[in-house]
Biopython code that builds the backbone (N, CA, C, O; Angstrom):
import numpy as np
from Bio.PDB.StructureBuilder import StructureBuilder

atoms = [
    (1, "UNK", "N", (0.850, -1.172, 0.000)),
    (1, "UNK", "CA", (0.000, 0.000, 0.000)),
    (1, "UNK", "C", (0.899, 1.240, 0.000)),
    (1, "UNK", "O", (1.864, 1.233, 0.765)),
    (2, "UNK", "N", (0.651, 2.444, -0.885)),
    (2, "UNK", "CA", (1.720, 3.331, -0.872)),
    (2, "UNK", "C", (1.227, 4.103, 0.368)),
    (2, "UNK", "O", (0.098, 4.133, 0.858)),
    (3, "UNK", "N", (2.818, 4.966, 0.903)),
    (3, "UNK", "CA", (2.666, 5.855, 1.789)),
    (3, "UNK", "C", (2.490, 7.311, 1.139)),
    (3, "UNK", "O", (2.456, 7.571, -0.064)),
    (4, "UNK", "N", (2.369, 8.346, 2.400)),
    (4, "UNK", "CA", (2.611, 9.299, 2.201)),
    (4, "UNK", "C", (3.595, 10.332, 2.721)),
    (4, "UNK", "O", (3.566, 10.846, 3.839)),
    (5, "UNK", "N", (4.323, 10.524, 1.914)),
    (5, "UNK", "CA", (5.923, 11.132, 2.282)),
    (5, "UNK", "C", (5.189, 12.348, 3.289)),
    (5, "UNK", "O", (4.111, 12.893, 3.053)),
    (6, "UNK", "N", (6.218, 12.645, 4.639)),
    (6, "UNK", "CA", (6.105, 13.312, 5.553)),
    (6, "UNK", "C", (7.111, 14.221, 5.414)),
    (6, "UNK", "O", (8.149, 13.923, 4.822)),
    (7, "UNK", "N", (6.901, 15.418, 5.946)),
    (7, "UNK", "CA", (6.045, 16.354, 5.859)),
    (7, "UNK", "C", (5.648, 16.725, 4.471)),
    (7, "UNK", "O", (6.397, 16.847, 3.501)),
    (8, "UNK", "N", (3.769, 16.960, 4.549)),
    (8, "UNK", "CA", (3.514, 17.442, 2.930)),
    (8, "UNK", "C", (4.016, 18.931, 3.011)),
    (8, "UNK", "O", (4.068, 19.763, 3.916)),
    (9, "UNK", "N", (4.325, 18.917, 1.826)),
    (9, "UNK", "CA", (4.578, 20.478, 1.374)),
    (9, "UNK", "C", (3.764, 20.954, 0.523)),
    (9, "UNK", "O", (3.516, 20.663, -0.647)),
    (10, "UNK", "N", (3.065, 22.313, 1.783)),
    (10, "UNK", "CA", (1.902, 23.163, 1.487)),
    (10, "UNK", "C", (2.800, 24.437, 0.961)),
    (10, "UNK", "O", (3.701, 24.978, 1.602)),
    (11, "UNK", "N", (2.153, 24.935, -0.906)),
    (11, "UNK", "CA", (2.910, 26.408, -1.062)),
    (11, "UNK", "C", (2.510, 27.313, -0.681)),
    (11, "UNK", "O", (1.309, 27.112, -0.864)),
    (12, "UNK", "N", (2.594, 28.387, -0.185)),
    (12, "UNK", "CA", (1.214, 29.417, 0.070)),
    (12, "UNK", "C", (1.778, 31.340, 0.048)),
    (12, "UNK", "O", (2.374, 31.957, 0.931)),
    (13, "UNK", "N", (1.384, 31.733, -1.052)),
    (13, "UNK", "CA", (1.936, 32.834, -1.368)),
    (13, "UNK", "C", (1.822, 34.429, 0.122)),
    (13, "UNK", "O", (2.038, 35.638, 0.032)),
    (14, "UNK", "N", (1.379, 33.516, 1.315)),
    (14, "UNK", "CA", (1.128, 34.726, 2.236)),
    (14, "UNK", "C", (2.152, 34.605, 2.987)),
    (14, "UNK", "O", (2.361, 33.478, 3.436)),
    (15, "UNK", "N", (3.249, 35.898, 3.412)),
    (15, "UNK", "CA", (4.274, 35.725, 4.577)),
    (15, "UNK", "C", (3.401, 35.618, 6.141)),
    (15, "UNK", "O", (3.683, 34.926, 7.120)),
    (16, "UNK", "N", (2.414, 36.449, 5.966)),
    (16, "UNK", "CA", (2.159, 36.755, 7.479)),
    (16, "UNK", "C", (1.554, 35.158, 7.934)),
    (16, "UNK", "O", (1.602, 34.589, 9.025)),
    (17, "UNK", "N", (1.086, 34.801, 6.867)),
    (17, "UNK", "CA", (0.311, 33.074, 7.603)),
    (17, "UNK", "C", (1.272, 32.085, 7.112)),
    (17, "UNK", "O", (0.951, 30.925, 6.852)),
    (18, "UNK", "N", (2.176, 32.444, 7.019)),
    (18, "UNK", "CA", (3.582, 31.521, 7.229)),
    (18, "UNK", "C", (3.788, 31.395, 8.562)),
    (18, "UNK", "O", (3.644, 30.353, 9.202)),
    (19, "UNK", "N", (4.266, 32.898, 9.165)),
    (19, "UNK", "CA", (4.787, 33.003, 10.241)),
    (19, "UNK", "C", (4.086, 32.345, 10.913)),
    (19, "UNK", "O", (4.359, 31.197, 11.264)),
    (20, "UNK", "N", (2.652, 33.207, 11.322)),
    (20, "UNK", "CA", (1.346, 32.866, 12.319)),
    (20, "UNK", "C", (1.584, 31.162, 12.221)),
    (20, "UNK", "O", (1.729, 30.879, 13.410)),
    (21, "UNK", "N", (1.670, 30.229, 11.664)),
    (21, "UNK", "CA", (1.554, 28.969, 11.663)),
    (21, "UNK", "C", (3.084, 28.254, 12.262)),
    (21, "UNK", "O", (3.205, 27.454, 13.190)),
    (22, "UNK", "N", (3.902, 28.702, 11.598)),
    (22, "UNK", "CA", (5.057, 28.359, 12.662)),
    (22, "UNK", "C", (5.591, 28.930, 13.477)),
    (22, "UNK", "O", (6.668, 28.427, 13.796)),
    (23, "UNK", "N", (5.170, 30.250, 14.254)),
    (23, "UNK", "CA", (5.670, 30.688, 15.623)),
    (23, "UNK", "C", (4.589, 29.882, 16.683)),
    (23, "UNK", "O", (3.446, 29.508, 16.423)),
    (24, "UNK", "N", (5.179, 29.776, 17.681)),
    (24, "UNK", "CA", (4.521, 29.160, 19.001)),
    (24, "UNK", "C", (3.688, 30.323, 19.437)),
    (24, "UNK", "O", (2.460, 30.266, 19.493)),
    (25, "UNK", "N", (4.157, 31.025, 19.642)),
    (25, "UNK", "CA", (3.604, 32.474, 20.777)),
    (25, "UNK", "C", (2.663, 33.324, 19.960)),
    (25, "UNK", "O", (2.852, 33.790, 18.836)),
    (26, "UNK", "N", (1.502, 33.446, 20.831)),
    (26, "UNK", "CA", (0.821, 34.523, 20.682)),
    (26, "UNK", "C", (1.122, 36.001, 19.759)),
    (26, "UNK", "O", (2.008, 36.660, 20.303)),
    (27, "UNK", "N", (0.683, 36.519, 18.745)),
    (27, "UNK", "CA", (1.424, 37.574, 18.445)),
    (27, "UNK", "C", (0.224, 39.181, 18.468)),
    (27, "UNK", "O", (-0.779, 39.353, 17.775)),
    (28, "UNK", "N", (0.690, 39.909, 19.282)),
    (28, "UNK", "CA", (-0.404, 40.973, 19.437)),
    (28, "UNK", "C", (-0.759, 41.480, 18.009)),
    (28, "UNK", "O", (-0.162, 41.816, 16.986)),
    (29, "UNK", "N", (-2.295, 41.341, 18.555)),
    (29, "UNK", "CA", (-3.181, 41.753, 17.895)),
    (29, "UNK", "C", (-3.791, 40.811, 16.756)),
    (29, "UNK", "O", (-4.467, 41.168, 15.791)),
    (30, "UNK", "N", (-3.422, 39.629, 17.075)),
    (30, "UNK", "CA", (-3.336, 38.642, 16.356)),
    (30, "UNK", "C", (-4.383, 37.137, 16.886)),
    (30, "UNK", "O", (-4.368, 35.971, 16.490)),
    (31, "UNK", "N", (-5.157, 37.794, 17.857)),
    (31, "UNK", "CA", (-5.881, 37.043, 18.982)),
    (31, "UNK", "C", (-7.331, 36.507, 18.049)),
    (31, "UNK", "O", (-8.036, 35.652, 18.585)),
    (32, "UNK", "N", (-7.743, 37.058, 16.611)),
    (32, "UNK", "CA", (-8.565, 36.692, 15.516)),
    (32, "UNK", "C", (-8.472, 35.598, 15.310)),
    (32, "UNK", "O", (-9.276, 34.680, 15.474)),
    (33, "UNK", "N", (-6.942, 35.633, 14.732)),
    (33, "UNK", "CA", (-6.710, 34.390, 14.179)),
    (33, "UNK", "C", (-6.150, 32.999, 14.843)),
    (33, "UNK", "O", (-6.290, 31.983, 14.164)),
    (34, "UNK", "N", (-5.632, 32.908, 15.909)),
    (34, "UNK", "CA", (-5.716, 31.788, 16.762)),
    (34, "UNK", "C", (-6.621, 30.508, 16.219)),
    (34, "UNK", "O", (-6.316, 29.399, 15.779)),
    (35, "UNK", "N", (-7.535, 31.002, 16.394)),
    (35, "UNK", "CA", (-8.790, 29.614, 15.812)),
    (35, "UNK", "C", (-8.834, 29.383, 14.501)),
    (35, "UNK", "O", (-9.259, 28.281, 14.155)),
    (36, "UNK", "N", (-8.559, 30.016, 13.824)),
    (36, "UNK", "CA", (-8.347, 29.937, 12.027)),
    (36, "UNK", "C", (-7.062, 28.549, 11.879)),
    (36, "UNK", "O", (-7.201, 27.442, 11.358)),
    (37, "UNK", "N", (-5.666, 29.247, 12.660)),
    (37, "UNK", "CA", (-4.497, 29.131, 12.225)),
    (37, "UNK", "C", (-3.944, 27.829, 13.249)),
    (37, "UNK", "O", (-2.933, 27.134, 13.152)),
    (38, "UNK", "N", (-5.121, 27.821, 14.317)),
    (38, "UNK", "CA", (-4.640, 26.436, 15.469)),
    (38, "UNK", "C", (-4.034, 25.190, 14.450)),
    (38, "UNK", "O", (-2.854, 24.848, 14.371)),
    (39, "UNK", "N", (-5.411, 24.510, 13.557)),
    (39, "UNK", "CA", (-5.025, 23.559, 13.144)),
    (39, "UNK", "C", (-3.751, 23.697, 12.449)),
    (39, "UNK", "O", (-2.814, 23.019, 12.870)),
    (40, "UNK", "N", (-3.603, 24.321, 11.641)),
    (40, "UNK", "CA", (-2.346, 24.331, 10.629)),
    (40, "UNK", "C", (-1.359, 24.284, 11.932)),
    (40, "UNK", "O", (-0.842, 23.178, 12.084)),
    (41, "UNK", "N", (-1.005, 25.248, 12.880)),
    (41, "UNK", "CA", (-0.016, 25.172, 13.456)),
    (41, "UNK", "C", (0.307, 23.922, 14.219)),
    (41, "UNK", "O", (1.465, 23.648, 14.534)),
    (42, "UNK", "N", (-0.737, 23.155, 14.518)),
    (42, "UNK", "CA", (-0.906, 21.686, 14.869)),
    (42, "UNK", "C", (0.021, 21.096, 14.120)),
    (42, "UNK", "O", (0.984, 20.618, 14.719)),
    (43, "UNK", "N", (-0.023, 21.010, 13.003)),
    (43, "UNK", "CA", (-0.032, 20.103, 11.846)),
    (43, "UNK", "C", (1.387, 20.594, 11.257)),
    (43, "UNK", "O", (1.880, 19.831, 10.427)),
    (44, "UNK", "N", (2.189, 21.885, 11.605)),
    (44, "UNK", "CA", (3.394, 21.793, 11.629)),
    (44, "UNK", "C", (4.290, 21.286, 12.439)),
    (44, "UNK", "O", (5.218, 20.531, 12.149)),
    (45, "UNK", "N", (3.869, 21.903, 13.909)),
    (45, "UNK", "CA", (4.432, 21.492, 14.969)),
    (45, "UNK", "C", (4.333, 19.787, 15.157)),
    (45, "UNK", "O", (5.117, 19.234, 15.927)),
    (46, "UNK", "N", (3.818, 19.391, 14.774)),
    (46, "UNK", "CA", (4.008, 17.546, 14.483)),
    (46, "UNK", "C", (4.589, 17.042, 13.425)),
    (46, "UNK", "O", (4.457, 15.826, 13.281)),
    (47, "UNK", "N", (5.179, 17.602, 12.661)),
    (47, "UNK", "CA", (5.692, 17.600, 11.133)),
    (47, "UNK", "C", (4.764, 16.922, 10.398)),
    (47, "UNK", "O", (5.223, 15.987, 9.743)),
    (48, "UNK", "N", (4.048, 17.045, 10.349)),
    (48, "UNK", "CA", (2.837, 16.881, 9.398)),
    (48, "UNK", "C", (2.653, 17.290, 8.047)),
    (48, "UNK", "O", (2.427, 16.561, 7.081)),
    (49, "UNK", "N", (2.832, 19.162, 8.089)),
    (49, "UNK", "CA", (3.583, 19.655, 6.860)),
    (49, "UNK", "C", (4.551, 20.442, 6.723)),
    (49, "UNK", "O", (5.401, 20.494, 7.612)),
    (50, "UNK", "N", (4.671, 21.425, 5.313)),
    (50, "UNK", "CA", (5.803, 22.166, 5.660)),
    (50, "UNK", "C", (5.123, 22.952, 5.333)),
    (50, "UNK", "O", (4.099, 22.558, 4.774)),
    (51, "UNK", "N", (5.359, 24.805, 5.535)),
    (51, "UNK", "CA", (4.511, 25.665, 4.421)),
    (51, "UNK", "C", (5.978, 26.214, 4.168)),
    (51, "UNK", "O", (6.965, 26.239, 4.903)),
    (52, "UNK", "N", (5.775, 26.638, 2.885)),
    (52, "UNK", "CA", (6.757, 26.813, 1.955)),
    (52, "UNK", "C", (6.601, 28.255, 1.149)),
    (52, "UNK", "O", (5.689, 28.165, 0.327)),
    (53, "UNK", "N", (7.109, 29.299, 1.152)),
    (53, "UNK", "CA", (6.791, 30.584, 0.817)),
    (53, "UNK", "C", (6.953, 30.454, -0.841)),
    (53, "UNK", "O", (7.967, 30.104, -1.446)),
    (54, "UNK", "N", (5.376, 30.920, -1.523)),
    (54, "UNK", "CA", (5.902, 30.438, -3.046)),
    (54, "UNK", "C", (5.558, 31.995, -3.394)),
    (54, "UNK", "O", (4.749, 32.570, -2.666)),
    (55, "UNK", "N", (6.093, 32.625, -4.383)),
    (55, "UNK", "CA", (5.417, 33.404, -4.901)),
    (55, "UNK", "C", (4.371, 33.699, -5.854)),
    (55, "UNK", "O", (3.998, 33.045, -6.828)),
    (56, "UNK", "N", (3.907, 34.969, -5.326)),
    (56, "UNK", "CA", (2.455, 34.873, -5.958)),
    (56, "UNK", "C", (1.996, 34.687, -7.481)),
    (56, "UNK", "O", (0.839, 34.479, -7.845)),
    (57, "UNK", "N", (3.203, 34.809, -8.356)),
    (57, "UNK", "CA", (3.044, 34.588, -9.881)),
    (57, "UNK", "C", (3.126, 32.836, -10.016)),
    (57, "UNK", "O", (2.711, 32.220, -10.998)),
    (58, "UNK", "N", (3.656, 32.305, -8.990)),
    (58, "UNK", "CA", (3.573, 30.667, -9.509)),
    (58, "UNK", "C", (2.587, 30.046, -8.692)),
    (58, "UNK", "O", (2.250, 28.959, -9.161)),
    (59, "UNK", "N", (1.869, 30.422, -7.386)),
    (59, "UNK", "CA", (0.788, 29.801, -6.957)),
    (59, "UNK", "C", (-0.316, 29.794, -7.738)),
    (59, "UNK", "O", (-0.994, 30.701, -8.222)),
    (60, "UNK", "N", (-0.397, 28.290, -7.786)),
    (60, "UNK", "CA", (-0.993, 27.549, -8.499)),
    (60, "UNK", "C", (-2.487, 27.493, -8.539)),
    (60, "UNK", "O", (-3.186, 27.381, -9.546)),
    (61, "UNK", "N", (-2.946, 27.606, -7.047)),
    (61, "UNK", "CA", (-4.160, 28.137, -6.583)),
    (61, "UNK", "C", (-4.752, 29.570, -6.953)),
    (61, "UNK", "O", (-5.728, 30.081, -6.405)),
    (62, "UNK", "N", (-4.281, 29.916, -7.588)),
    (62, "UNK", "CA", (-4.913, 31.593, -7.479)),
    (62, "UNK", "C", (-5.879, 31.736, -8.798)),
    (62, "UNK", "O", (-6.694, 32.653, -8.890)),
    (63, "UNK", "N", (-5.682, 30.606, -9.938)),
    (63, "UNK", "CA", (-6.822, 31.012, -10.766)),
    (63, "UNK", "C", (-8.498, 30.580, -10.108)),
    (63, "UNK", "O", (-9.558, 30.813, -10.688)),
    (64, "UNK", "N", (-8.323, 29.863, -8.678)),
    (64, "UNK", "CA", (-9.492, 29.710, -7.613)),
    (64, "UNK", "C", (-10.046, 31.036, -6.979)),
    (64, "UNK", "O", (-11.228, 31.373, -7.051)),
    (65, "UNK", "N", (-9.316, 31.561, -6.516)),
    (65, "UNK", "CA", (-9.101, 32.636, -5.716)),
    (65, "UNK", "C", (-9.084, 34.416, -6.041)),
    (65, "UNK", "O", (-9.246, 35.358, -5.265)),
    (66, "UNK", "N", (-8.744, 34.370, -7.931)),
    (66, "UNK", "CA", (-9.187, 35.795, -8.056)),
    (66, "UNK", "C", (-8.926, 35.682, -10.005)),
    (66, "UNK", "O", (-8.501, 34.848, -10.804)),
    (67, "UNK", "N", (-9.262, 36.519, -10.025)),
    (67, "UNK", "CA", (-9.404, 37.007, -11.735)),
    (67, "UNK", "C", (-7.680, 37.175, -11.981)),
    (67, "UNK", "O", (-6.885, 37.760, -11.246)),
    (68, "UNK", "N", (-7.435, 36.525, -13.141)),
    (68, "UNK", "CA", (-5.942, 36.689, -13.598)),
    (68, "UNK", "C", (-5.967, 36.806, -15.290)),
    (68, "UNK", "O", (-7.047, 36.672, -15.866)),
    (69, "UNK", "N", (-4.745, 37.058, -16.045)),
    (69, "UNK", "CA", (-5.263, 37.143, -17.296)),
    (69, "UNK", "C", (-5.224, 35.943, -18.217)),
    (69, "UNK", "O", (-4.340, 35.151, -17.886)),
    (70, "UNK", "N", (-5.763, 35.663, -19.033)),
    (70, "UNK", "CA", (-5.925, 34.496, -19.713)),
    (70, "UNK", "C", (-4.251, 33.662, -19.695)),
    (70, "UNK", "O", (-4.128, 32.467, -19.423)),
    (71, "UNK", "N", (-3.481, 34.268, -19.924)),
    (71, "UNK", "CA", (-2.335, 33.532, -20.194)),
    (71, "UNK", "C", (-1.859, 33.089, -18.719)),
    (71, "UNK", "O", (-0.958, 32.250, -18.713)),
    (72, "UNK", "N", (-2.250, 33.453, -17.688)),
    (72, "UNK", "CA", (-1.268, 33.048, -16.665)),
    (72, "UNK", "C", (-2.704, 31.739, -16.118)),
    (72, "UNK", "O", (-2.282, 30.687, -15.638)),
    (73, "UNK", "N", (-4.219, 31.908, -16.232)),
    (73, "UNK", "CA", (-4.573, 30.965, -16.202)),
    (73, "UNK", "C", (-4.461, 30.272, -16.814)),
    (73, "UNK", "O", (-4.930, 29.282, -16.253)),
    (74, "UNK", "N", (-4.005, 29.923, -18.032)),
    (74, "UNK", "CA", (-3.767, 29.041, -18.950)),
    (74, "UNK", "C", (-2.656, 28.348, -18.042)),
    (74, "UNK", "O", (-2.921, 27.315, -17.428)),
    (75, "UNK", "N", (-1.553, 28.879, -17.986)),
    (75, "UNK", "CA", (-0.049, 28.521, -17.520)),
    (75, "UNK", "C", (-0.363, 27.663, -16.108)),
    (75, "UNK", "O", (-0.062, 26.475, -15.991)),
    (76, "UNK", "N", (-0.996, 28.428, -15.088)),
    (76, "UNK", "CA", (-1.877, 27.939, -13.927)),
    (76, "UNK", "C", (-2.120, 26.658, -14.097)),
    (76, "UNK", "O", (-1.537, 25.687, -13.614)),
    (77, "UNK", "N", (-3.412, 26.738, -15.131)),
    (77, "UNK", "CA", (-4.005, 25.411, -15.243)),
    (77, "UNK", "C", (-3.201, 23.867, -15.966)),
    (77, "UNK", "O", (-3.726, 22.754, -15.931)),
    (78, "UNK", "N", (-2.046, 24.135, -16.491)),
    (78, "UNK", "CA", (-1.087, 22.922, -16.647)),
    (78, "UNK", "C", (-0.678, 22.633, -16.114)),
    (78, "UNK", "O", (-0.385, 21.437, -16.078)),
    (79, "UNK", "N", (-0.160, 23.858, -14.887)),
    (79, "UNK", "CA", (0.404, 23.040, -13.690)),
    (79, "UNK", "C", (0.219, 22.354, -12.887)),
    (79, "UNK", "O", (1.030, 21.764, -12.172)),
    (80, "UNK", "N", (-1.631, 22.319, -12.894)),
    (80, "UNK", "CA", (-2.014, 21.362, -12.266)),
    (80, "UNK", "C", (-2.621, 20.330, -12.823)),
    (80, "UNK", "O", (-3.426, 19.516, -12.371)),
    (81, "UNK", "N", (-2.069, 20.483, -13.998)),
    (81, "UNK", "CA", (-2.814, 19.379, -15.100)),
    (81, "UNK", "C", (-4.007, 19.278, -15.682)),
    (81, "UNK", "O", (-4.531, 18.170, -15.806)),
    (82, "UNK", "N", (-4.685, 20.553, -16.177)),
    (82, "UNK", "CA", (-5.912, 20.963, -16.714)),
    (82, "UNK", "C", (-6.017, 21.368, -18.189)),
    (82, "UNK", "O", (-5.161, 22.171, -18.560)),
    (83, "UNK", "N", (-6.699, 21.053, -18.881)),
    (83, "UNK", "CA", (-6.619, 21.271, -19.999)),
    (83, "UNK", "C", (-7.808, 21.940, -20.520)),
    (83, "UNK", "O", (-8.933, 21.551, -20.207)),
    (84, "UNK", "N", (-7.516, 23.390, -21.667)),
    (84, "UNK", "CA", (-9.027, 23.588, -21.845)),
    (84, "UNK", "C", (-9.592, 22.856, -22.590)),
    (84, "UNK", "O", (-8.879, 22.509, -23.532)),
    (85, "UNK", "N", (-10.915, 22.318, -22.592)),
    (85, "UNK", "CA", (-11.912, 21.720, -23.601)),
    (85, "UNK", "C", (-11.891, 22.003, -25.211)),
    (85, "UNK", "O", (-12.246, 21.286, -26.147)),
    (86, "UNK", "N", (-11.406, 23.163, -25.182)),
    (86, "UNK", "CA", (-11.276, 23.273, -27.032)),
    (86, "UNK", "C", (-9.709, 22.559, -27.337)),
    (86, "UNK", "O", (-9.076, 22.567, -28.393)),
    (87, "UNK", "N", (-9.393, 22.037, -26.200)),
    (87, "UNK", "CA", (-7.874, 21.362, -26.621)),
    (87, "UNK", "C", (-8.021, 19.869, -26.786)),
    (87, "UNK", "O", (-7.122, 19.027, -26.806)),
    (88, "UNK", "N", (-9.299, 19.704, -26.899)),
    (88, "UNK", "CA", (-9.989, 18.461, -27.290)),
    (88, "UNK", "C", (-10.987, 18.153, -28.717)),
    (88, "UNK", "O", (-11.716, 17.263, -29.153)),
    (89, "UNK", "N", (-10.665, 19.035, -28.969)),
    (89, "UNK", "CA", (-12.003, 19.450, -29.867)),
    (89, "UNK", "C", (-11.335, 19.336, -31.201)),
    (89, "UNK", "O", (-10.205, 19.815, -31.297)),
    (90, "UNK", "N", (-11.867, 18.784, -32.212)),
    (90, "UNK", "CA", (-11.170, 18.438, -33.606)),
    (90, "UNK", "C", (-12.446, 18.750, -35.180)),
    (90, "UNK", "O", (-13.652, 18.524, -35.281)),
    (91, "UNK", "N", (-11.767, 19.145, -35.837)),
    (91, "UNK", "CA", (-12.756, 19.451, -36.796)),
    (91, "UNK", "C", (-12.674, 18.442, -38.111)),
    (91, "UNK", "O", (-11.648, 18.165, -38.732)),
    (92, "UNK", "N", (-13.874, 18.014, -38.349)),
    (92, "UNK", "CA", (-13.892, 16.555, -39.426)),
    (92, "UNK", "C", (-13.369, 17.076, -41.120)),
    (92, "UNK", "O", (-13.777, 18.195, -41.430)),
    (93, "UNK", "N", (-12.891, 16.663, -41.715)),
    (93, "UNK", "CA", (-12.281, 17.208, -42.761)),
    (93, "UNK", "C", (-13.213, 17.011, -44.009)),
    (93, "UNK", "O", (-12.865, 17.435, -45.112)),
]
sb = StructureBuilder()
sb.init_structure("model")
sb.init_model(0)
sb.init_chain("A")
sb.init_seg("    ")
for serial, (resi, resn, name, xyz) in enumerate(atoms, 1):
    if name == "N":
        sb.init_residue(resn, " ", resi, " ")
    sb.init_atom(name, np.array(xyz, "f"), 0.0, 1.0, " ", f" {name:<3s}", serial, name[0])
structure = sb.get_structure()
């Protein structure tokens, strides 16, 4: 049965919820997010995963998350192995 290699590596184009997830301590003014950011910080602090600072032109996630221009969703969507539908599409001769 295959495993799963430890720690997964999560990319995530935000510094501040980098930090928030791998510092231990409380950080003022920051008392919101505690309950958001518990689990993840769980789940580092057990090596569970890694988060990994990617930048925001190669996160992969973002044609989910906001309007981009055709070419970088295009680029986006191979990386995760998506193809558009007219890239299927053939015309009878």
């Amino acid at each position: 049965m295959p495993s799963i290699n430890k720690p997964i590596n999560m990319y995530c184009d935000n510094s501040a919820a980098i930090i928030f997830a791998n510092e231990p301590v409380i950080m003022k003014g920051a008392g919101h997010f505690l309950r958001r950011y518990h689990y993840v910080r769980e789940q580092v602090e057990t090596g569970e995963i890694k988060l990994i600072k990617a930048h925001t032109d190669d996160n992969l996630a973002d044609p989910f998350t906001k309007a981009l221009p055709r070419g970088m969703v295009i680029d986006h969507a191979k990386g995760i192995g998506l193809q558009l539908a007219s890239s299927f599409m053939h015309t009878c001769d």
